[in-house]
N, C-alpha and C positions, 0 to 999 in steps of 0.2 A: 492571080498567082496560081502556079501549078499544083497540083495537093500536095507533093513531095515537099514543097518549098515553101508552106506556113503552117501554121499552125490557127486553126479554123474554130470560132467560139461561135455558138450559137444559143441563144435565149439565157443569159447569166444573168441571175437575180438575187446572188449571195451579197448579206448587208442590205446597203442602199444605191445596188445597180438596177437600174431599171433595161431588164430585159434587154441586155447589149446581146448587140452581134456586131462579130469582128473578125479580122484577117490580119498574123501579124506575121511579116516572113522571118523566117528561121536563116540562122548562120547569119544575126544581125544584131548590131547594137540600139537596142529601142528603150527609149524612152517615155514615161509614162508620167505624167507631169498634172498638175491640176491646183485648186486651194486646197488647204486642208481640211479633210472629211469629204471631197467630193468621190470618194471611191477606189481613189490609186493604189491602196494596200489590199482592197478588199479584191481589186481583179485581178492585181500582179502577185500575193500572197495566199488570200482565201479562196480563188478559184485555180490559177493558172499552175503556181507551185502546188497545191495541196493535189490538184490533181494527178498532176506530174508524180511525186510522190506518191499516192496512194496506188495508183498503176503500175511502179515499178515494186511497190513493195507487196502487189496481190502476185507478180510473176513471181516469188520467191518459195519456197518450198514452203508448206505451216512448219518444219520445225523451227527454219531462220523468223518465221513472222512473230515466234511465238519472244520471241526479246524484244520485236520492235513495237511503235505505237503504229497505229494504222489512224491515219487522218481519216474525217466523214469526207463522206461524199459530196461536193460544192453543190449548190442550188444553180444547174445547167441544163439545159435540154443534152446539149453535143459540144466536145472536146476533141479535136483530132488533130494531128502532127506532130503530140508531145513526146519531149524524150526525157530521160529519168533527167529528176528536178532538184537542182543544189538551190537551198536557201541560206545566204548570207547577210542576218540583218545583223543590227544596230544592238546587240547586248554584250555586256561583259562578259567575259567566261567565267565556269564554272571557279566556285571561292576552293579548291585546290590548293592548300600552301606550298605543294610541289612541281606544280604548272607554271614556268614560265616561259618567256619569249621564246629563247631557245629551243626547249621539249617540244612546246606548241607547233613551233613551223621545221623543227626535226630536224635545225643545226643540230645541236647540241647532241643530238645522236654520231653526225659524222664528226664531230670535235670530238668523242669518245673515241670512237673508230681512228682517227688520227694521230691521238696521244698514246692509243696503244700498237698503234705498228710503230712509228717514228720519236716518238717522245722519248728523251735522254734524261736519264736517271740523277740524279745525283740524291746524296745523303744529306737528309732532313734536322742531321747533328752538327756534322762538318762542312755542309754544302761541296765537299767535292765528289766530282762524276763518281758513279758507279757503274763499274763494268763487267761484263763477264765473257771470259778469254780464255780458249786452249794455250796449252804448255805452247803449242808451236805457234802460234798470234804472237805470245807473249816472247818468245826468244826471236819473233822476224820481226819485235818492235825494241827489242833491246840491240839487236846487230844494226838496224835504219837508224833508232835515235841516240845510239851513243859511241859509231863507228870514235876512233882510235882516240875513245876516250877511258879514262882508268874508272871503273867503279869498284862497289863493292855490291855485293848479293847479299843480302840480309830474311833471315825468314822471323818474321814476329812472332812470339812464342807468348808474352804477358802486355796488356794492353791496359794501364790505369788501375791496377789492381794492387792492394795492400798484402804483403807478409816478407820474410825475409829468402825465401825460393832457395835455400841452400840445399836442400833434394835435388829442386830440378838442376841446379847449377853443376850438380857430382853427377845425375843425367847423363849430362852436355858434354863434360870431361869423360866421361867413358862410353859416347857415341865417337870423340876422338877429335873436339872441336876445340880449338886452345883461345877464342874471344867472342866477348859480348858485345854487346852495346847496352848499352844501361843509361834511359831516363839521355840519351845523346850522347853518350861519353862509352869512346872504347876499354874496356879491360877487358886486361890478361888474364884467364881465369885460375886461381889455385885450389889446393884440396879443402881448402874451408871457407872457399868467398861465400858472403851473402851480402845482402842487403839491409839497410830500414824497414824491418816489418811495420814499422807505422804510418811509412808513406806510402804513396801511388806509384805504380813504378810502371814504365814501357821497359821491356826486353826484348834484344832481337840477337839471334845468334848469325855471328859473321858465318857465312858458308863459304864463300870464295873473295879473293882480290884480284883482281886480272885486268889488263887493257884490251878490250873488245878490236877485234879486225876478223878479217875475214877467214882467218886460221883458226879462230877462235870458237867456231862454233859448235863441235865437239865437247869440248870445255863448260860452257855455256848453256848448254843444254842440262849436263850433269848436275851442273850445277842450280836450275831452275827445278828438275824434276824434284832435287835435295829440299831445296828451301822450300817450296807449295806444299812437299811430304811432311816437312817443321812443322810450318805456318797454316797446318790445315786451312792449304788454297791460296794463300796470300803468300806474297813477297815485295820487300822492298829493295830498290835499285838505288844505291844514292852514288852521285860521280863527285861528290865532297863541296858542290853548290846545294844542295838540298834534296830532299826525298819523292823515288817517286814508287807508287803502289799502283799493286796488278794483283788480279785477284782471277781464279777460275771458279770463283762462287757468284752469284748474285746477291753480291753482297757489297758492304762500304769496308773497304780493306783496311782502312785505318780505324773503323769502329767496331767494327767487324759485327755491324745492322744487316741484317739478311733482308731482304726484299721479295716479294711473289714476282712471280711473272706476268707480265702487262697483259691484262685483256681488259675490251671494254668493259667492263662491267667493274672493273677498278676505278672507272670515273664515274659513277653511277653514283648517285646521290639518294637513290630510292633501292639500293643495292645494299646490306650489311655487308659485299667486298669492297665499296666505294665511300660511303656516308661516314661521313662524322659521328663518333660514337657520345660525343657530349650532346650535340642537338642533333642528334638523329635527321642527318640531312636538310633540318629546314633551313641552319644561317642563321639563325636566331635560338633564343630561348626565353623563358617569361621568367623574371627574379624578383624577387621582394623588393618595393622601394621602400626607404624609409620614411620616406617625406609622406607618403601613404599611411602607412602607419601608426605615424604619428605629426599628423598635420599642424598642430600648434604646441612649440616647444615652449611657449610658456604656461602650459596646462601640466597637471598634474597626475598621476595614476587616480587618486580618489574623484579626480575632474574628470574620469572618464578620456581619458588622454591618450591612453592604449587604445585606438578608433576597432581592431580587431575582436576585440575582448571586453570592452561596456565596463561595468562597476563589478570594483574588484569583491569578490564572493566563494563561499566556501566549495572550490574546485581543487582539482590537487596541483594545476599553474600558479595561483594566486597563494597557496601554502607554500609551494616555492619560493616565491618568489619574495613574500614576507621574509623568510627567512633567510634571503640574500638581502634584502634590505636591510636586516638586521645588521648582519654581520658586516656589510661593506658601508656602513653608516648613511644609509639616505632610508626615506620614509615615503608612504605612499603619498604625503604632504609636500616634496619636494617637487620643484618645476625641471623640467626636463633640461632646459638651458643653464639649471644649477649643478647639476650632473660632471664627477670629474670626466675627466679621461676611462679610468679604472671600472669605473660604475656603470658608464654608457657602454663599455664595451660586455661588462655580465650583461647586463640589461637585456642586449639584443642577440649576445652570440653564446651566453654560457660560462660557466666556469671548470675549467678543466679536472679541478678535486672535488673530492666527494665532500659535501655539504648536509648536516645535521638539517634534516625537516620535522616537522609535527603536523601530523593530521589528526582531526577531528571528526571520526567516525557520526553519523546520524544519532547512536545511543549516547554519545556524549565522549566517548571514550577517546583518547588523543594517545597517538601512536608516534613514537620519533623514528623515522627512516635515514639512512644515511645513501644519498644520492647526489648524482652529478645535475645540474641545472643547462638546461640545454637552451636557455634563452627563446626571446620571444621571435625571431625570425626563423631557429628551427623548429621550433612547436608548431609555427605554419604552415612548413615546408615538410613536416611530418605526414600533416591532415591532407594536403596538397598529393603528397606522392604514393599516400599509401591508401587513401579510401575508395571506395567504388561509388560515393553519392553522388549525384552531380548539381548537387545545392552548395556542397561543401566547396568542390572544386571553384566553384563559380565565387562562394565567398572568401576562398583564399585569392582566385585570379583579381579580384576586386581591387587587391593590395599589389597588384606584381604591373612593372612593366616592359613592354617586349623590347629586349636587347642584343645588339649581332653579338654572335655568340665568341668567347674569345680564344678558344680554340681554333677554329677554320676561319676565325676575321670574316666569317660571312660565303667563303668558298663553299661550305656545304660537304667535304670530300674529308678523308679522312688525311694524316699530314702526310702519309708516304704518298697518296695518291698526286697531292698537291706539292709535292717533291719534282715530280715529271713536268719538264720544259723542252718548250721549243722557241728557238729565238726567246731565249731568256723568261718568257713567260709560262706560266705554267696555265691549265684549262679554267682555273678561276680568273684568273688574269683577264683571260681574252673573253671573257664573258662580263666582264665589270668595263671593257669597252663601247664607248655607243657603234651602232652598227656600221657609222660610215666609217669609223677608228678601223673598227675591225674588217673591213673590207680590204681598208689599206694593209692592213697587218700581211695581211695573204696574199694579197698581190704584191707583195714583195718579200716575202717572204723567202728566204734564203735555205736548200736543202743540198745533200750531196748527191751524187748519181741516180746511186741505188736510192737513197728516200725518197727522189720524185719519182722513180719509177713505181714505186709504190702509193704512194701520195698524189698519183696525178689524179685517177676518178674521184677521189674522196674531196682535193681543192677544187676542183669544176663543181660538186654537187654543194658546195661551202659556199662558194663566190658567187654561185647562181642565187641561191636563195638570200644570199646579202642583199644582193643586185636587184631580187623580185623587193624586197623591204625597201628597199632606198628610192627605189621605183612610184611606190604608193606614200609615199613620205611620211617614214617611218625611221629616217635616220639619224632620229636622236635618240631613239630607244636604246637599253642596250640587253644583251641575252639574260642575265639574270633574273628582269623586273618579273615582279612574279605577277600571272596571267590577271589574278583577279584583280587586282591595281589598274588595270586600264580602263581607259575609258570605253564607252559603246562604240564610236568609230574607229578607233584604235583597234578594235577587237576586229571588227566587220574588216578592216585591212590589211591584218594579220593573215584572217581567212582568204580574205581573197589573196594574199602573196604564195598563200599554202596552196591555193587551186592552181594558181600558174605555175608555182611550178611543178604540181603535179602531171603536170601534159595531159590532164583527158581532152577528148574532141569528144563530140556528140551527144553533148549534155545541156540542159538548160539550166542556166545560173540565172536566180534573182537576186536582186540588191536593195537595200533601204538606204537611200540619200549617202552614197560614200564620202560625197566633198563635202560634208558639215566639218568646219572647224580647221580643213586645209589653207592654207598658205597659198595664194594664186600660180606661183610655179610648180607646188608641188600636186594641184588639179591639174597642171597639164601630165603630169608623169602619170597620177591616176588614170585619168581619159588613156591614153596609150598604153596601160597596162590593161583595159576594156577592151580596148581595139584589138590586143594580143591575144585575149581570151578569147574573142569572137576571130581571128585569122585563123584559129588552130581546129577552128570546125565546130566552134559553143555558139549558142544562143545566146545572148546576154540584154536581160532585161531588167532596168534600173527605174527603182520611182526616186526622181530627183525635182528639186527647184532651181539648179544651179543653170543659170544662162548659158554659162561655157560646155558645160556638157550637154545640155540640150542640143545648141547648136551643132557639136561633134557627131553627134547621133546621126545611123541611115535612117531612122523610122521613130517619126514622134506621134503620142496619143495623149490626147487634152481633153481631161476629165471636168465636167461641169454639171451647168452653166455657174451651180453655187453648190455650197456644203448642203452636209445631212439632207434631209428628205427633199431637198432643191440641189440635189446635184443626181450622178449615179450615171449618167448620158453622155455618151461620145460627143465634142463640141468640135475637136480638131483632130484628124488621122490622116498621117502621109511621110513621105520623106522630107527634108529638110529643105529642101529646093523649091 
């Protein structure tokens, strides 16, 4: 081979290689195969990657070196043709509870990016769209959608709100307005209307009546400028089949819910503008179980039955708690499954009135307090949220178990974020997708002009990297699992779907055994997403046992004759042929 065109070892004696020399060509897929312990890790990891790696990371300035680890030097005489060195084994990813599939392979970046150029709004109260429209949108969409139909122009002035409005109603009367709408119902307004201060009321004051055509636009305009002026930014248009609202806020015109303005970092889950403020973006939370607590409901408090808290003693909980025993008639003698309703619920959660206690100072001296009882699940959840020990945390986590949180159902996003849809789903939606779901989701995906022209780079870099997943047979995953839940080849897959589609050329990738635990059609998508690695100008070398990919391979190396100190020796090197 020409220098240019391998990669040249000479005297490697890292582990238990015995003094190999070797020639492996570059811009090939090679395989490195043997028993187990005859050396295949120790040449394709501990000499050829570590090299590779420590060479690129001595060309690096000392300040960049001073973050990284610098591998030793392999046990080699001579190394030449190597090019900086990707290793891809077989481990889980870092335990991360905010690392999943998604973040990992850097969808979930452009499905951020996508939901905030393109994602339609709607309200998280009334589920309908939220929009935000100039006066002139808003009167070229009243002359298109209600040509030579009769409406009425309504501006909302009271939305669900209690009192009897007879101020604003004399207001309204001497802005010069002679009707309302009230709770649905027109009146005529007089010098002393009001209302039910005791109920909820909608108001909307009629501004105009008029049959829309194209004479009418002059009209119609005065008349929207009027109403948005009422209805700070809202108005409603009803043609006497039902209502329709337009708002020039960002906002929900019927609830009149104001909204930010979409940027990524409103689907961010590792963002305080995107994250759920109950579980702080993880999709879960840890709660007290009961059953934990108290494991055997037929034990007793004197049994040692409160599994948190041991035998009851002179603490200021257990003087509490006496003294609710007292009063709500059970005893430290009574079995928990004798317990009413009324008692089981002090028990665990408290009692909302202040409660006569008696404590017994050290000198003897017994003091009566009048305090509220906050029960044995917040006395936990006390120690839990407010200490800095981390014995305590640990012995209240003891008692808790991990629950999707029921706030975000597990989205992770806060509910306005999770409000934003496209094709009906919103970006928790299509991450609770398995990947081949979601591939389809997007290829067919339905936008208008303007959204795909927007949308076009973002769906290509979406679809591709579905496509690299599905590729490596990985399309029963879906974006949310979170990273550290996978298995070692799962992971090792992951990475390698991440390298392809990151396009480098002129790299050397190593692999540990990819097709463990594949499916036989989904090693052939593997093998061809190698082959793809190696067209685009990589190196790609794999210690595998797998038949099929050996045989797929240009350049196979067959480590022996046997393991450990009887192995370490080239046995077989060459192409497949």
């Amino acid at each position: 081979m020409e220098l240019f065109n391998k990669i040249l070892i000479k005297g490697a004696r890292e582990h238990n290689l015995k003094n190999v020399d070797l020639e492996i060509p570059r811009d090939s897929f090679v395989v490195i195969t043997g028993l187990s312990g005859s050396g295949k890790s120790s040449l394709a990891f501990d000499t050829i990657y570590a090299e590779g790696q420590r060479r690129y990371i001595e060309s690096l300035s000392s300040y960049a070196r001073q973050f990284l680890n610098m591998l030793e030097k392999p046990d080699v005489d001579l190394i030449e043709g190597l090019s900086p060195a990707i290793s891809i084994e077989q481990k889980s990813t870092a335990g991360n509870p905010r690392s999943t599939v998604g973040t990992v392979t850097e969808i979930y970046d452009y499905l951020r990016l996508l939901y905030a150029r393109v994602g339609k709004v709607y309200c998280y109260n009334c589920g309908r769209p939220v929009d935000k429209q100039s006066s002139d949108q808003i009167i070229e969409t009243i002359l298109n959608e209600f040509d030579e139909k009769k409406i009425q122009v309504l501006a909302p002035v009271v939305r669900g709100r209690k009192g009897h409005y007879k101020e604003l109603f004399q207001e309204i009367i001497r802005d010069g307005f002679l009707r309302v709408r009230v709770d649905g119902e027109l009146k005529e307004l007089i010098d002393d209307f009001k209302v039910d201060r005791y109920k909820t009321h909608d108001i909307e004051i009629v501004i105009d009546r008029m049959k829309v055509n194209s004479t009418s636009r002059y009209r119609i305009r005065q008349s929207v400028e009027v109403a948005l002026n009422y209805g700070n930014g809202n108005l409603i248009i009803n043609d006497g089949d039902q209502d329709y609202w337009y708002s020039r806020n960002f906002a929900c015109a019927h609830c009149g819910i104001g909204f930010q303005e979409l940027a990524p970092n409103s689907f961010s889950f590792n963002s305080p503008y995107g994250s759920c403020p109950e579980c702080d973006g993880l999709g879960e939370k840890k709660e007290l179980d009961v059953n934990l607590i108290i494991p055997d409901m037929e034990k007793t408090i004197n049994q040692e039955g409160l599994a948190p808290l041991g035998k009851p003693r002179n603490i200021w909980f257990f003087n509490q708690l006496e003294s609710i025993a007292e009063k709500f008639g059970f005893t430290y003698d009574t079995p928990f499954n004798k317990l009413t309703d009324e008692q089981w619920n002090i028990l665990l959660h408290g009692s909302k009135e202040k409660i006569p206690f008696k404590y017994t100072y050290g000198g003897g001296r017994t003091v009566t307090y009048m305090h509220k009882f906050g029960g044995v699940l917040n006395y936990i959840k006390h120690y839990y949220d407010n200490t800095s020990s981390g014995k305590i945390r640990e012995w209240a986590e003891s008692y808790m178990n991990t629950k999707t949180c029921s706030t975000c159902k597990g989205g992770r996003l806060k509910k306005e974020s999770l409000a934003v849809k496209i094709n009906d789903l919103n970006i928790a939606d299509v991450t609770f997708l398995s990947i081949e779901k979601c591939s389809q989701f997007f290829k067919t995906l339905k936008l208008t002009g303007r959204e795909e022209i927007i949308a076009k780079q973002i769906l290509k870099e979406i679809t591709s990297r579905l496509e690299f997943l599905i590729n490596v047979g990985l399309d029963y995953l879906t974006l949310d699992r979170r990273a550290s839940t996978l298995s070692g080849g799962e992971s090792q897959r992951i990475r390698l779907a991440t390298q392809i589609g990151s396009q480098l050329s002129g790299v050397l990738y190593v692999l540990d055994e990819p097709s463990i635990g594949l499916h036989q059609s989904d090693n052939v998508k593997l093998i061809n997403s190698l082959k793809n690695l190696r067209d685009i100008g990589n190196t790609v070398i794999v210690v595998e046992h797998d038949r099929e990919t050996i045989e797929s391979s240009d350049y196979i190396i067959d480590l022996g004759p046997e393991a450990g100190e009887h192995g370490g020796e080239i046995c077989v090197r060459g192409n497949t042929e």
